[in-house]
C-alpha positions as CSV (number, residue, x, y, z in Angstrom):
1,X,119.4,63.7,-101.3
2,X,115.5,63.1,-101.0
3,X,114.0,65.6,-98.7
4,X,109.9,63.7,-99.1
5,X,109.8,60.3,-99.3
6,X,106.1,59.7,-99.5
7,X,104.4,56.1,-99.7
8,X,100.8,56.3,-100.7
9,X,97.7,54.1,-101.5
10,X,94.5,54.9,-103.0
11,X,92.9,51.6,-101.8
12,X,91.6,49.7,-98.9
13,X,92.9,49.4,-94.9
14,X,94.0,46.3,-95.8
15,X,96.6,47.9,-98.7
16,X,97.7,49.7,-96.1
17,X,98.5,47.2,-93.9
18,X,100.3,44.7,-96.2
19,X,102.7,47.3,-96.6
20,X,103.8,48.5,-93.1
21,X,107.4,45.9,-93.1
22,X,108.0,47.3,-96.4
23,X,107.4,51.0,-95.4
24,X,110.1,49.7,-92.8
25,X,112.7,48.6,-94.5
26,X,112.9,51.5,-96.9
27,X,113.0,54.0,-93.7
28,X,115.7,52.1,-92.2
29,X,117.6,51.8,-95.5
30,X,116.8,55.0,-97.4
31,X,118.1,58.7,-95.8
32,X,115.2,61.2,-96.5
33,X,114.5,64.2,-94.0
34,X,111.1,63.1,-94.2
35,X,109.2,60.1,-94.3
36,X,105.1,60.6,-95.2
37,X,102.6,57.2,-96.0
38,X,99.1,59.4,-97.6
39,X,96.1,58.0,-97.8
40,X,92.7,58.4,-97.2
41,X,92.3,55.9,-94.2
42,X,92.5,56.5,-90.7
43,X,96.2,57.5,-89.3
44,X,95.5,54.9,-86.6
45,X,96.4,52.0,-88.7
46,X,100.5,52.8,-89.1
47,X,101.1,55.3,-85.5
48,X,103.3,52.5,-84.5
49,X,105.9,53.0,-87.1
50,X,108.5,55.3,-86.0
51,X,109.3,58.8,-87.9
52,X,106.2,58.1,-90.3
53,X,104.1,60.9,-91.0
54,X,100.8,60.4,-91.9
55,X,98.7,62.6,-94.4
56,X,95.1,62.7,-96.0
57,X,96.7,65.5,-98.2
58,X,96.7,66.1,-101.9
59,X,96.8,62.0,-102.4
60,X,94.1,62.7,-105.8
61,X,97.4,64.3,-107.3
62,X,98.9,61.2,-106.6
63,X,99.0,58.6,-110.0
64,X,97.1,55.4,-108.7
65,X,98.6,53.9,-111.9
66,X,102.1,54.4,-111.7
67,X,104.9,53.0,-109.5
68,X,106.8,56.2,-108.5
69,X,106.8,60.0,-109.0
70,X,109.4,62.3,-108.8
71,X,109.8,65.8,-108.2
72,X,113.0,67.1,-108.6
73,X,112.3,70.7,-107.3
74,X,110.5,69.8,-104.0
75,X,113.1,66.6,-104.4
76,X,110.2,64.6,-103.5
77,X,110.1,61.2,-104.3
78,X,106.6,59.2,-104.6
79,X,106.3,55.6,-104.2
80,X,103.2,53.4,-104.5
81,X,102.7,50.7,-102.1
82,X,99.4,49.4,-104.3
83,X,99.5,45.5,-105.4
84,X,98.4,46.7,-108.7
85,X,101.6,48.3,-110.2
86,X,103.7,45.8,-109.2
87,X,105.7,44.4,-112.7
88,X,103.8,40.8,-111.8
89,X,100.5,41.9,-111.1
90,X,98.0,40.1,-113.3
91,X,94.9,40.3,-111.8
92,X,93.0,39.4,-107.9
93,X,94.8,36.0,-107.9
94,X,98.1,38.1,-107.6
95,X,97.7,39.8,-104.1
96,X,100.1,38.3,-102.6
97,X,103.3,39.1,-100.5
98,X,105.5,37.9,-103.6
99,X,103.6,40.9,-105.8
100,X,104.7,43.4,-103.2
101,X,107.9,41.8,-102.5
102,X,108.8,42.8,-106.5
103,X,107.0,46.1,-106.1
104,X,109.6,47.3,-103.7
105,X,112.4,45.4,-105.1
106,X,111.5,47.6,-107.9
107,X,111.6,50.9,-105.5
108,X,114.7,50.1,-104.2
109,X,116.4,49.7,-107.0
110,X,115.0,52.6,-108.5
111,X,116.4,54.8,-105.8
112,X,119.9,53.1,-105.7
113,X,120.4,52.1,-108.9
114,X,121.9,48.9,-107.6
115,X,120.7,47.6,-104.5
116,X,117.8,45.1,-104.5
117,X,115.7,43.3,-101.4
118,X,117.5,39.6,-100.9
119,X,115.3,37.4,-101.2
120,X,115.9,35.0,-98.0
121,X,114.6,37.9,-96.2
122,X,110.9,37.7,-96.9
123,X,109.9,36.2,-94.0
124,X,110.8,39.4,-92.5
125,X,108.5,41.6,-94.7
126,X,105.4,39.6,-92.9
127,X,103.6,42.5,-91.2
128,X,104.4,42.8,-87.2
129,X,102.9,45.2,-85.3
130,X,104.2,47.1,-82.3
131,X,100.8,46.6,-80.4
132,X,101.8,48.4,-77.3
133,X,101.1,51.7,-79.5
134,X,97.5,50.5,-79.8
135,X,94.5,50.3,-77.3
136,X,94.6,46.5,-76.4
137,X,93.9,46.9,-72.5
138,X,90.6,45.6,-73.1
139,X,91.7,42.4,-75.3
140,X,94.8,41.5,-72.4
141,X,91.8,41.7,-69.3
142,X,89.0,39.6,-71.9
143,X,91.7,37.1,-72.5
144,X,92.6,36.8,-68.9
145,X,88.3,36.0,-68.0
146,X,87.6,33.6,-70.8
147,X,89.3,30.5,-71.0
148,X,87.1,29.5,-74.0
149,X,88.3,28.2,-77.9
150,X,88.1,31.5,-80.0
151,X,87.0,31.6,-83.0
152,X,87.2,35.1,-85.2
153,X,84.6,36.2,-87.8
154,X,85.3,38.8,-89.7
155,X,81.7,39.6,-91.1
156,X,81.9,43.1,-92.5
157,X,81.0,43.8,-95.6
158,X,83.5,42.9,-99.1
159,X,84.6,46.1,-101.1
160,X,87.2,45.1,-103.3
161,X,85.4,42.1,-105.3
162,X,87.1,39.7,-104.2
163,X,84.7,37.7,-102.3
164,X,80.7,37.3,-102.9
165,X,79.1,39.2,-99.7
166,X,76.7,37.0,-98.2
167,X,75.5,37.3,-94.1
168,X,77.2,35.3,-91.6
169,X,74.5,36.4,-88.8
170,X,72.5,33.2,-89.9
171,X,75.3,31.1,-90.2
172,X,76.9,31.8,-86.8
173,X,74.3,31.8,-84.9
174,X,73.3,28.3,-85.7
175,X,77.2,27.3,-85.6
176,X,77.0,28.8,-82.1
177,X,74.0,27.3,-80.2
178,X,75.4,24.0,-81.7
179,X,78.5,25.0,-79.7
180,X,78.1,26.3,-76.2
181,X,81.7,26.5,-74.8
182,X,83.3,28.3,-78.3
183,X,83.2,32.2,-78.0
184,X,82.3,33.1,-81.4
185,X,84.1,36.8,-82.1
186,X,82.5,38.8,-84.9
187,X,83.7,42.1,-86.5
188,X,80.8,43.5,-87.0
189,X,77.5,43.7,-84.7
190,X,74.2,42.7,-85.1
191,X,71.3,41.4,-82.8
192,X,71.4,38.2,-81.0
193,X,70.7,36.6,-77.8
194,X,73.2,33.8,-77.8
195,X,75.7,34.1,-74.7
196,X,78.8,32.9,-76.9
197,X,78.6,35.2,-80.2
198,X,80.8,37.9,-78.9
199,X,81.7,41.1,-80.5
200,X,85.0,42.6,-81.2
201,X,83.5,46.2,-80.7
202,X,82.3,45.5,-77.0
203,X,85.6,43.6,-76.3
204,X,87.6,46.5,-77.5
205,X,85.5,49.5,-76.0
206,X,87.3,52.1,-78.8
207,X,85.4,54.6,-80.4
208,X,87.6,54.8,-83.7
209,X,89.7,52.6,-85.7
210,X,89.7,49.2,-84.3
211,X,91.8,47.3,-86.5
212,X,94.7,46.4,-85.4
213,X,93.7,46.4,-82.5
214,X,91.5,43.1,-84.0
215,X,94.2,42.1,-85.5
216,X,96.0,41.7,-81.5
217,X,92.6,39.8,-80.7
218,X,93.2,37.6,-83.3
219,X,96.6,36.6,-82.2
220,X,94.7,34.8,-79.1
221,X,92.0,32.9,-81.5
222,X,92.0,29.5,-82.9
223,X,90.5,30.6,-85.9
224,X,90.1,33.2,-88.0
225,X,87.5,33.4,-90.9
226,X,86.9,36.3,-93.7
227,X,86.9,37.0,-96.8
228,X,90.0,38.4,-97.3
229,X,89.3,42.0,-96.6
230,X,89.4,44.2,-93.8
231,X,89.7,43.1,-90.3
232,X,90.9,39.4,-91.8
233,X,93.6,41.0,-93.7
234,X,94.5,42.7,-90.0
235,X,94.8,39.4,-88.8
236,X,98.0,38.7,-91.3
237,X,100.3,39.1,-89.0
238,X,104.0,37.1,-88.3
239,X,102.6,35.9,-84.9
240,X,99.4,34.3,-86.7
241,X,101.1,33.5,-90.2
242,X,103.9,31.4,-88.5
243,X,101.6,29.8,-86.2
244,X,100.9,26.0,-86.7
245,X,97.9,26.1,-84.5
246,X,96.5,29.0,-85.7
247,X,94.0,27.8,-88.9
248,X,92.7,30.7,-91.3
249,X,89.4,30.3,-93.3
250,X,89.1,32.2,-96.0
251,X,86.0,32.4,-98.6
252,X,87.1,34.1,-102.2
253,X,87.2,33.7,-105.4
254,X,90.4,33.3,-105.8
255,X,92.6,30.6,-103.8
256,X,95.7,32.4,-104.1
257,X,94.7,35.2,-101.9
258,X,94.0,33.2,-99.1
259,X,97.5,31.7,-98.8
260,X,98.9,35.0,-99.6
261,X,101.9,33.7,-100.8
262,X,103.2,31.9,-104.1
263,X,104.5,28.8,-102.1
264,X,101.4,27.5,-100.2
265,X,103.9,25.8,-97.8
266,X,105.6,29.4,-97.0
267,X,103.7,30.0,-93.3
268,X,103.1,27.7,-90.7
269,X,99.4,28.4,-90.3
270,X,96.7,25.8,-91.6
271,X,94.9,27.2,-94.3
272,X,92.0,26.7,-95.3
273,X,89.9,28.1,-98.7
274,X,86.2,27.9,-100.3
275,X,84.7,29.5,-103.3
276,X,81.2,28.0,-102.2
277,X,79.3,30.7,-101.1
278,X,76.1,27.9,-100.3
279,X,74.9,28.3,-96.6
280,X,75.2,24.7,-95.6
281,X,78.6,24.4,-97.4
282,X,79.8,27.7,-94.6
283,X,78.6,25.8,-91.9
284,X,80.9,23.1,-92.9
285,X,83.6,24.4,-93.7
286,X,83.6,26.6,-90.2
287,X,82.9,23.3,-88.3
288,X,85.8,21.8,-89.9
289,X,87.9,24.7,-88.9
290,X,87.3,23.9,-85.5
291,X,88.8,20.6,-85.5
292,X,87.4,17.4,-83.5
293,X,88.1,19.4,-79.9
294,X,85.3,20.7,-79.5
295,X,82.0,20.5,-77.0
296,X,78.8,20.1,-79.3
297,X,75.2,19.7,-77.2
């Protein structure tokens, strides 16, 4: 029997998140008298997964380049939940739920020899998060007040290379003026005056981790726009992905990433995608996310 079963990831938040159905399945389907995710984010992102343990501990021992690791004294058995060991990785253009789906296809058949994930049940590896474990109080009495089109902007900063960073502060803010009645939610604060350019820190009111917490405000916007990273990646969730009203924006390099998926037709959600990183061609492309609803002065 396997006493640790520990998931890990040397990468980003939104690694981690991709991952949390997956971590799931395997706790529910695997027997192990302990179950321990490490990494080196915060342990707010997963505390809504029952009988995980999570750990900052000893991860640099950890082989970012390998799929597993056993230990056959401590019976510990290592899994990594990284897109980048999966057997059909091939480069950025492969992050995708597919990639991870044969990752832990992978796992499990490691550990049973046998047994593999069926494939008809992918839709159910689409992360879902228990949000009632998370500090959304805020979000439910903001929602009640505003009766306005949302439109989420997921501003931070790009670390994994798959998008060009550029500023959005610009960009919105003319976007915004131009639009009066649509609150214009941004991850990440800077200075303005304009009424409607709203900030997910002040809705919020937490002093750590915010993510998925985001990623609950996101469920009430009309749009979400990123670059595929962080707080966007937060917003990947079943009731956004299988949404047909919900449209998702997403400027990389890639235009695989921003469907997530192999089959672009595989979630309900409009998608939209833009390697044209040209100011005026943002603008545009933001507008048209919008659709014709909208009040312009």
């Amino acid at each position: 029997m396997i006493k640790n079963l520990v998931f890990y990831n040397h990468w980003q938040n939104g690694d981690i998140h991709v991952s949390r159905e997956f971590i799931k399945l395997i706790i529910n389907n695997v027997k192990a008298e302990n179950y321990i995710y490490v990494h080196n984010k915060s342990k707010e992102l997963l505390k809504d997964i029952p009988n995980l343990k999570i750990s900052n501990e000893c991860i640099e021992y950890l082989d970012n380049d390998s799929p597993r690791m056993w230990n056959l004294h401590t019976r510990t058995l290592c899994l990594n939940t990284w897109y980048g060991v999966s057997s059909s990785f091939k480069d950025t253009s492969s992050c995708t739920i597919n990639t991870l789906f044969d990752l832990f296809n992978d796992h499990i058949k490691y550990i049973t020899n046998t047994g593999y994930i069926d494939p008809s049940n992918i839709r159910k590896l689409v992360p879902k998060v228990d949000y009632s474990k998370h500090y959304i109080k805020n979000i439910e009495e903001y929602v009640k007040r505003s009766n306005s089109k949302k439109i989420l902007i997921c501003n931070g900063s790009v670390v994994s290379k798959q998008s060009k960073n550029f500023s959005f502060e610009n960009i919105v803010e003319e976007i915004a003026m131009s639009y009066p009645s649509v609150d214009f939610i941004l991850t990440e604060k800077f200075k303005t005056i304009i009424k409607n350019i709203k900030f997910t820190s002040d809705i919020i009111g937490k002093n750590n981790t915010d993510l998925n917490e985001i990623g609950f405000l996101s469920t009430f916007c009309d749009v979400i726009v990123g670059r595929s990273s962080g707080p966007y990646i937060y917003s990947m969730v079943k009731e956004n992905l299988f949404n047909e009203k919900k449209t998702f924006l997403c400027f990389s390099d890639d235009e695989e990433i921003a469907y997530w998926s192999d089959d672009k037709a595989f979630f309900s959600c409009k998608t939209m995608w833009s390697n044209d990183y040209r100011k005026e061609n943002i603008i545009e492309k933001i507008i048209e996310s919008m659709g014709d609803n909208n009040e312009q002065t």
